[in-house]
C-alpha positions as CSV (number, residue, x, y, z in Angstrom):
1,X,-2.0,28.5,-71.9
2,X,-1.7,30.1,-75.1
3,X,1.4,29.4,-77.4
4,X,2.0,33.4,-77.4
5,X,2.3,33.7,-73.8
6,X,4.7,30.1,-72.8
7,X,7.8,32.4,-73.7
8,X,7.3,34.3,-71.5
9,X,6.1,32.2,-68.6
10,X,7.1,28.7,-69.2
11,X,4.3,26.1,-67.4
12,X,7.5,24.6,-65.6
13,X,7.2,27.3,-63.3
14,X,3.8,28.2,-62.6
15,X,3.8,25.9,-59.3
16,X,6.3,28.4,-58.0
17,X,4.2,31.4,-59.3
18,X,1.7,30.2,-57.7
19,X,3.4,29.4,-54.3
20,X,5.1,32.9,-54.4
21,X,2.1,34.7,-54.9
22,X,0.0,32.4,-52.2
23,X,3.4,34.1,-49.6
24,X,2.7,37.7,-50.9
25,X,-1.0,37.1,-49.7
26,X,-0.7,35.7,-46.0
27,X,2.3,38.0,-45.4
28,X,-0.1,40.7,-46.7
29,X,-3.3,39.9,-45.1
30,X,-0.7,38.9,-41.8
31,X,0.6,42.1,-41.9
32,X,-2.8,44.2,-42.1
33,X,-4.1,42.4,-39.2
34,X,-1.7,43.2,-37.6
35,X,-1.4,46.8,-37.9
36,X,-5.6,46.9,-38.0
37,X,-5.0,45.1,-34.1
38,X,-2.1,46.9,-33.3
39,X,-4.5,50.5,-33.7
40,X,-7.2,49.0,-32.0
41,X,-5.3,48.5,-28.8
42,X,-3.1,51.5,-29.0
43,X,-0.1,52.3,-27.1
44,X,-0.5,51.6,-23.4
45,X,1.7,55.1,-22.7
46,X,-1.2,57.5,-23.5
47,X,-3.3,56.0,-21.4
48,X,-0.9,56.0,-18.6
49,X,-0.5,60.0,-19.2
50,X,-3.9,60.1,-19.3
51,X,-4.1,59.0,-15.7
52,X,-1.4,60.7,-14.4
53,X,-3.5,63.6,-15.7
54,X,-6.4,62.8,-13.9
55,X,-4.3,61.8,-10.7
56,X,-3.1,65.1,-10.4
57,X,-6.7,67.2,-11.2
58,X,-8.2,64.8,-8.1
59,X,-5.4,65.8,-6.0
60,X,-6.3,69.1,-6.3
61,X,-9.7,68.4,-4.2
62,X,-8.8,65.4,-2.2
63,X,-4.8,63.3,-1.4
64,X,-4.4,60.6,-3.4
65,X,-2.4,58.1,-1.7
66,X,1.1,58.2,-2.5
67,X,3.3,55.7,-4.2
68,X,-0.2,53.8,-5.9
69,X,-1.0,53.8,-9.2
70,X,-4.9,53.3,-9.5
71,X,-7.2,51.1,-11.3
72,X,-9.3,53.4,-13.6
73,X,-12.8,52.2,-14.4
74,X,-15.1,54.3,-16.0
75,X,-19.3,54.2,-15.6
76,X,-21.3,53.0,-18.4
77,X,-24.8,52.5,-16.8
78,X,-26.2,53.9,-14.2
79,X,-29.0,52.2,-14.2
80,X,-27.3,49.0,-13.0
81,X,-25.4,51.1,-9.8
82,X,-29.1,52.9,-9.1
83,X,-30.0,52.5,-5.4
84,X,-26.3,52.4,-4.1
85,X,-25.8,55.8,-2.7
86,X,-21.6,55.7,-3.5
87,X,-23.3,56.2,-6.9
88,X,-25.8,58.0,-6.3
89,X,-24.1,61.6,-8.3
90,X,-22.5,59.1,-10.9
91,X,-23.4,60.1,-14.5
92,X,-22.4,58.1,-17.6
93,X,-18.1,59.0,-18.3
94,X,-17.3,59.7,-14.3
95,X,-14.1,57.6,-13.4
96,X,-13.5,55.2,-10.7
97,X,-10.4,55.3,-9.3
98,X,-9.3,52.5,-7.4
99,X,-6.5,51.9,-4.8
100,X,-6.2,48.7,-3.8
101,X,-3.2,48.9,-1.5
102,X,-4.3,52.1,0.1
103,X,-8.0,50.5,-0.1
104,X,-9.3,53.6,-1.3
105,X,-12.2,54.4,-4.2
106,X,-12.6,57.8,-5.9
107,X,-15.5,58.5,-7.7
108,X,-14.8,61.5,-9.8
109,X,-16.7,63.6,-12.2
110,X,-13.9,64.8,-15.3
111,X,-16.4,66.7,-16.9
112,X,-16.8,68.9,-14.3
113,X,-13.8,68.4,-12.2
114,X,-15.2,67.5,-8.8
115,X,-14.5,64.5,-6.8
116,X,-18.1,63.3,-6.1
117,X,-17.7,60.4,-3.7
118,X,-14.9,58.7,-1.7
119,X,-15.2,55.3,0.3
120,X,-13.0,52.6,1.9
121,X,-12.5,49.7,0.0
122,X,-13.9,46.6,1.9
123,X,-11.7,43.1,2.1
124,X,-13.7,41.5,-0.6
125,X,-13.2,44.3,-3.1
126,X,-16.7,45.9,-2.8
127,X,-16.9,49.4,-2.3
128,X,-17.8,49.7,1.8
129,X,-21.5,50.4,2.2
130,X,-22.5,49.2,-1.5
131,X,-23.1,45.4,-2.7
132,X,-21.0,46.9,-6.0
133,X,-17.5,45.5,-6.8
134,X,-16.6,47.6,-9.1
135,X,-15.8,45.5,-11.8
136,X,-19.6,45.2,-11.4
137,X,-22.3,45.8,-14.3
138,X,-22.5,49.5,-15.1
139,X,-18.4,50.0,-14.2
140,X,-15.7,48.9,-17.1
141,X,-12.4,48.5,-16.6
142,X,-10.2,50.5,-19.6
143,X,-9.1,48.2,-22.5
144,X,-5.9,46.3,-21.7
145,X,-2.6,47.6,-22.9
146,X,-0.8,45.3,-25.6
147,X,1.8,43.6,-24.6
């Protein structure tokens, strides 16, 4: 270092200097991720509203069983449920919803608001009179809530 600067910052302490500005980094960088992951997954109780919300707007065409909260899976691909006629109105956004206790599927166009298609769930999981379970190509589960 140069003469000018060792009052200032004596080389006695530049381990520490170093040491306490390594800490300002990971807690930084820690911290960043955290809030970058922390956005990503979001709060699990919009999503909850959000199904309540859709809960009630199928009730209004068909009873949803009561007491249940369903699985919600939306379509991504048709093309991978094409030839299965539970699917056979499905467009790309519709929403699955599944009760398992009540073993009862809802196939239901938001968009539009109509229920499109409603079917028994079979003992294995697949939707009675399809080879699809719906966690299934072309049907995806909503991202997981953070814990």
């Amino acid at each position: 270092m140069n003469k000018r600067f060792t009052h200032l910052f004596p080389l006695k302490y530049a381990p520490l200097f170093f040491l306490f500005t390594a800490a300002l980094v990971v807690v930084g960088l820690w911290l960043a991720f955290d809030v970058k992951l922390f956005k990503a997954h979001g709060d699990a109780e919009p999503v909850q509203a959000e199904l309540r919300k859709m809960v009630e707007r199928v009730g209004s065409h068909v009873l949803p069983p009561a007491g249940e909260d369903p699985t919600l899976a939306t379509v991504t691909d048709v093309g991978a449920l094409a030839g299965q006629a539970f699917f056979a109105r499905a467009r790309v956004g519709d929403a699955l919803l599944i009760f398992p206790k009540a073993k009862i599927v809802i196939l239901y166009d938001p968009e539009r608001d109509r229920v499109l298609n409603v079917a028994p769930l079979a003992e294995n999981g697949a939707i009675a009179g399809t080879s699809t379970v719906p966690a299934a190509s072309g049907v995806s589960p909503p991202p997981p809530p953070r814990p």
